[in-house]
C-alpha positions as CSV (number, residue, x, y, z in Angstrom):
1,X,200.0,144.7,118.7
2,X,201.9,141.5,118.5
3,X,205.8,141.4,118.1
4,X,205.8,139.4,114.5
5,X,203.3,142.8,113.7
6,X,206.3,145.2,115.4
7,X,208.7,143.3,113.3
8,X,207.2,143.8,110.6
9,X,207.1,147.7,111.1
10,X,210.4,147.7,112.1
11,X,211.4,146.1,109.1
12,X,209.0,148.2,107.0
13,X,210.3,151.5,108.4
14,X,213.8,150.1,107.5
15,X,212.6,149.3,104.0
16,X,211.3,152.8,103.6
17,X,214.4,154.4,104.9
18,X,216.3,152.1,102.6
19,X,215.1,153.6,99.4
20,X,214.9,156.8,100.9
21,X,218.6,156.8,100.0
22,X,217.8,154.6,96.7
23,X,215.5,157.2,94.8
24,X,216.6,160.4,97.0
25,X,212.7,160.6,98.6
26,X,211.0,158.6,101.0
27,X,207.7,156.7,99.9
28,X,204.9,157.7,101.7
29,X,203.5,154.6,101.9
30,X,202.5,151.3,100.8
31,X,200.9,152.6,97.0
32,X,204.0,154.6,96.6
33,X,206.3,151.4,97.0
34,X,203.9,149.6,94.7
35,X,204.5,151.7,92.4
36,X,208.2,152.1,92.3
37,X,208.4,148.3,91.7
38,X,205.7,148.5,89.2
39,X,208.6,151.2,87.5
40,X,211.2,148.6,88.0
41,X,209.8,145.8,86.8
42,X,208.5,148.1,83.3
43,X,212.1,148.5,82.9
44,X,211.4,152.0,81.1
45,X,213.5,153.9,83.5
46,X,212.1,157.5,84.4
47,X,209.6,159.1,82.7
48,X,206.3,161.0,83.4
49,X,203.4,158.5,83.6
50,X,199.6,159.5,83.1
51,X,197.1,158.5,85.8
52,X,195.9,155.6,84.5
53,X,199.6,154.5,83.8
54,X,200.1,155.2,87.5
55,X,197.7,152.8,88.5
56,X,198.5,150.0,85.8
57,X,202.4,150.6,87.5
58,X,201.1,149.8,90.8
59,X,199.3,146.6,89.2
60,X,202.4,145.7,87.9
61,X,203.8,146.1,91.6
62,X,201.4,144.1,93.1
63,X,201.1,140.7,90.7
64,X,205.2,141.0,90.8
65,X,204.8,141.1,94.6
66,X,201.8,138.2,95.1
67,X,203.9,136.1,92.4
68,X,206.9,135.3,95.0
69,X,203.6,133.2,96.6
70,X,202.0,132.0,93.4
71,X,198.9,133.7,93.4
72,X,200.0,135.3,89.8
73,X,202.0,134.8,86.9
74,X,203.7,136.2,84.1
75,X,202.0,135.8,80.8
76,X,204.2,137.9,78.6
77,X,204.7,141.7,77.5
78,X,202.1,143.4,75.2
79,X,203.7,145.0,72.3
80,X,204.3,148.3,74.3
81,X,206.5,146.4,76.4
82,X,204.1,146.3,79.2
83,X,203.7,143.0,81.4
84,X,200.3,141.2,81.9
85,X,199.7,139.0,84.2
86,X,197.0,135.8,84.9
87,X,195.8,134.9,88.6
88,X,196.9,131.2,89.0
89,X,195.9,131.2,92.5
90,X,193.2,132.7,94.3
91,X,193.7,134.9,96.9
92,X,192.7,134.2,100.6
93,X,189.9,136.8,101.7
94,X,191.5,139.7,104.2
95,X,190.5,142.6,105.9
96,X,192.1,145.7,105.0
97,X,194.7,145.5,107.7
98,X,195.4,142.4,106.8
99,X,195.7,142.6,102.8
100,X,198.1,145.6,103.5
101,X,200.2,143.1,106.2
102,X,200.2,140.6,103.6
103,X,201.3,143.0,100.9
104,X,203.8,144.8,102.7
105,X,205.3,141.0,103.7
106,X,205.7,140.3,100.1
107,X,207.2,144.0,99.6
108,X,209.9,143.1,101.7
109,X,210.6,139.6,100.0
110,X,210.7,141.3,96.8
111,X,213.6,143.6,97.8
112,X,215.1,140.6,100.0
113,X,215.3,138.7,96.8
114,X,215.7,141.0,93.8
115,X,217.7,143.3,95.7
116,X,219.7,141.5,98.4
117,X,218.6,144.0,100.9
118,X,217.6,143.1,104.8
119,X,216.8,145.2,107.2
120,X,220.1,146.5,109.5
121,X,220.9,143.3,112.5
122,X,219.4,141.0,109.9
123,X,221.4,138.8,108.0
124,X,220.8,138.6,104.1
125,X,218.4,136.1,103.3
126,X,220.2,134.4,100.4
């Protein structure tokens, strides 16, 4: 393993531990953080979601995510509220380990930016 890979654990393992003490339970991994900012960027608060809403949440989590680089952006709210989103920017092709390295980079940017957080012994970003 490299050491911008262990950083990146490091800093993931922070993030997780993070919003352990945010939302009172620790994701479990990268689908449950997806889906919490899918939740945050709704904006409906808390409320029991249906599978399919569950999925369209963790949609949501990743265009929000993969826009910070461009590859998607915002075309506007349906008239439930919900956001929809165009690909401007095609993505490169991965394997999985690296999609979910690429994902979890743009996780952390996410709550670097809209949240101010960085990882304890790292200085805030902004």
């Amino acid at each position: 393993m490299f050491k911008r890979d262990l950083d990146l654990e490091r800093t993931w393992a922070s993030l997780l531990s993070s919003l352990e003490a945010m939302v009172g339970k620790k994701p479990k991994d990268l689908n449950a953080v997806l889906f919490l900012i899918g939740v945050q960027e709704l904006g409906k608060g808390k409320k029991v979601f249906s599978k399919e809403e569950k999925q369209d949440l963790m949609h949501i989590g990743i265009c929000k995510i993969l826009s910070l680089s461009g590859y998607y952006q915002l075309e506007g709210l349906d008239q439930e509220g919900w956001p929809h989103w165009k690909v401007v920017k095609k993505l490169p092709h991965f394997d999985l380990l690296e999609q979910e390295k690429l994902l979890k980079m743009h996780v952390i940017e996410y709550f670097e930016q809209e949240f101010d957080w960085s990882a304890p012994g790292q200085s805030s970003p902004k």
